[in-house]
Structure formats: C-alpha cells, structure tokens
N, C-alpha and C positions, 0 to 999 in steps of 0.2 A: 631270736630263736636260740642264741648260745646260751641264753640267762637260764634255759627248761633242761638244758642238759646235765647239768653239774661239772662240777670237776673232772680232771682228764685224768686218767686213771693208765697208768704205765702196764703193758702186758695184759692187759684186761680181756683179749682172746683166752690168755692160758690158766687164768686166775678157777678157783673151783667155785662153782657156782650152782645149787641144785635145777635152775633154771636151764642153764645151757641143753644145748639139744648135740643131736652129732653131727650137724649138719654147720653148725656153729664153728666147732672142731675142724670139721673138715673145711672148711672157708678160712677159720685162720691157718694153716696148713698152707692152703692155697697159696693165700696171700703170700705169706712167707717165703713159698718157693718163687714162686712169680719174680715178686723181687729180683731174690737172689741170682736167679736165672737171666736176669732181665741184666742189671748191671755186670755177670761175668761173662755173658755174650757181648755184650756193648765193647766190654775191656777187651776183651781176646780180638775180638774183630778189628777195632780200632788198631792195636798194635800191631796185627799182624800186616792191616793196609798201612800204616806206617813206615815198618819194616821192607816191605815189600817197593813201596813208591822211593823210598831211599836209595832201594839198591838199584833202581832199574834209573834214578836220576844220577847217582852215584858212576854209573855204567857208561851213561850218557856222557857226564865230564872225562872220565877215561879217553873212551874211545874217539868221539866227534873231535877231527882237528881246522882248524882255520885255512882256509884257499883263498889265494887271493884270483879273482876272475875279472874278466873282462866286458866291456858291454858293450854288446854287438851292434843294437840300435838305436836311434836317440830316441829319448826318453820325454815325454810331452810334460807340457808345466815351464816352456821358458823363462818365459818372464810372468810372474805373478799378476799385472793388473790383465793379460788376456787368458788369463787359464782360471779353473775352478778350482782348482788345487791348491790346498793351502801352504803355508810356507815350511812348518813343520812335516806336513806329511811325505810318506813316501809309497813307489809308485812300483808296480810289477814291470818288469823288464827283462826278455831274457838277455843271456850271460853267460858266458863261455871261459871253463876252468880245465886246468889240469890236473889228475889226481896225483895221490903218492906215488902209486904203481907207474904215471907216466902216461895214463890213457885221458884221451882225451873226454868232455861233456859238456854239456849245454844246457839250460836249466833256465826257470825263472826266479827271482830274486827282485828285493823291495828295492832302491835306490835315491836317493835324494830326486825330485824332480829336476828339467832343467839339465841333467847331466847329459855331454855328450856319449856318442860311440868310442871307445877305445878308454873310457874313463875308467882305471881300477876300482875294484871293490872288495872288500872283504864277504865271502861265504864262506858257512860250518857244510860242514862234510860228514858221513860216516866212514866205517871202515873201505866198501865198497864204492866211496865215490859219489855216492846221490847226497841230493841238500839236503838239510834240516835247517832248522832252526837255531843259533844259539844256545847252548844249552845253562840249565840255570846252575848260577853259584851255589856255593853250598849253603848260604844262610835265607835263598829264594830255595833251593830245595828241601830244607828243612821248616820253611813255611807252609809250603805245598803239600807235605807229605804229613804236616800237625792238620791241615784241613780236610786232607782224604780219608786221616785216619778217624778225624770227629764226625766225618760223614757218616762213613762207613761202619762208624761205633754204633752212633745214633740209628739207623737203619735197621743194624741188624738185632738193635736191644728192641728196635718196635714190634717184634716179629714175638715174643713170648709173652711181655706185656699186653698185646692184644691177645694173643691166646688164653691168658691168665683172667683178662676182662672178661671176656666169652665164658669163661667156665663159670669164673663167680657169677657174671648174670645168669646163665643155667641153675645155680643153685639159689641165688634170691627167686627165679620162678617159681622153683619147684617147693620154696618155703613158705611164696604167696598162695600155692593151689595147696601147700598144706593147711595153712590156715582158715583158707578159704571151704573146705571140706570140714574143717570142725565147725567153724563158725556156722555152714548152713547145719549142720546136725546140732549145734549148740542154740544156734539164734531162735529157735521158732521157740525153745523151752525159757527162754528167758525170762519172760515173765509169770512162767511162772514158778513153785517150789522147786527146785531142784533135788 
C-alpha cells in the first residue's frame, strides 16, 4: 500500500494547494493543537506530581524518627520445620514503644518470626507517636516520585489526545457525508455528458 502513496512530503497540511478544502485547514490546525496540548499537559502534570511526591517523601525522611519498642507476645513461626512461615518472612505482632514526648503506645509491627516477648525492635514513628513505615531514602524517593510523575504525565496527556481524536473523527464524518452528498447528486449524471 505505501508503493501508491508517493513520497512523504514535509508540512504538506500547510503547503497551498488549489485542492484543499477548509475543512482540510481546519484538521491540520487540530492536529497541531492537539499535539501540542497533548505533550504540555503530560509535561506540566508529570512535574508537578514529581515535585509534589518529592516533597511530601522528603517531609517523610524529616519528620519520621526510629523507636525502639518492645514485643509484648510471642510471635508464632518457632521453629521453621512446624510452621508455614518461611524463613525470610516476617510476621504482625503487636509492640509497645515509647514516644519522644514520653507517652506511652502500642501498635502492631512486622518482626522476624520465632521472636520471643520482651525481644527489641526497631519501629518508625511520626511526629505524634503512631507507626509508619520506614521511610524511603532519597534515591527510592526519587524513584518513586520519576514513576508517579510518568504516570501522572501519561494520564493526563490522554485526556486532550482523546479529545483531539474525537474532533478530528467529527470532521472526517462530516467530510464523508460531504462527499457522500455530491456524489449522490454527481453519481446518477456520470454517465452521462456533463
């Protein structure tokens, strides 16, 4: 099929042509916008979820600090040949910490199986005292926050690109029912003089 088309002809929307219609016009226009719209939505989006997932991980390494807590009951997974728990994994158990302020808490947290009661542990904290999780280093939050933001690119560039498809299909319609309108007023005369 490529052999019937010729040569690729650069700018060939904008080229003058006595052929062209304005419908023609108006489609590369589209196009064009579309595009553009397309990839400076994608950009902006992306960066700004970037920016944003940075700071609030960024916030995270601040603030969360390390407690060391204790665990209050044994933890099932003794011995590996009579448990289902594998050797690596680890197991919920609650845990009893003390915050900066000096108040006391209780929580549950993952811990090696097998561990007795009174076995320290390390848990992250926030300011207020409740657990979280670990928070991530800066070169895992700078991973994280490259993939939120190519999500979040991608997502929101599909939003004008589909918009921009929707129109130009609107206008290849309305080019076929033009066609289609001369054609039946052309067709039936074809054969004969014009």
């Amino acid at each position: 099929m490529k052999a019937f088309r010729g040569p690729k002809v650069w700018l060939w929307r904008w080229r003058r042509n006595p052929l062209k219609r304005r419908t023609d016009v108006a489609e590369a226009w589209l196009v064009l916008g579309t595009w553009l719209l397309t990839v400076l939505t994608g950009v902006l989006a992306g960066l700004a979820a970037v920016r944003s997932a940075e700071q609030g991980l960024a916030r995270e390494r601040a603030t969360w600090r390390p407690a060391v807590a204790q665990v209050v009951e044994p933890v099932p997974g003794g011995s590996p040949a009579h448990s289902r728990i594998s050797a690596g994994e680890r197991v919920w158990v609650k845990v009893r910490w003390t915050a900066a302020d000096g108040s006391a808490h209780t929580g549950r947290a993952r811990v090696a199986p097998g561990s007795k009661a009174g076995t320290l542990v390390t848990v992250w904290t926030d300011e207020a005292g409740r657990l979280g999780s670990r928070p991530a280093s800066a070169s895992e939050g700078a991973l994280r926050a490259a993939l939120l933001g190519g999500l979040a690119g991608v997502s929101c560039a599909a939003v004008p690109l589909a918009g921009g498809l929707a129109l130009r299909g609107r206008l290849e319609r309305r080019r076929m029912d033009a066609w289609a309108a001369e054609w039946a007023w052309l067709g039936p005369r074809w054969g004969r003089r014009v």
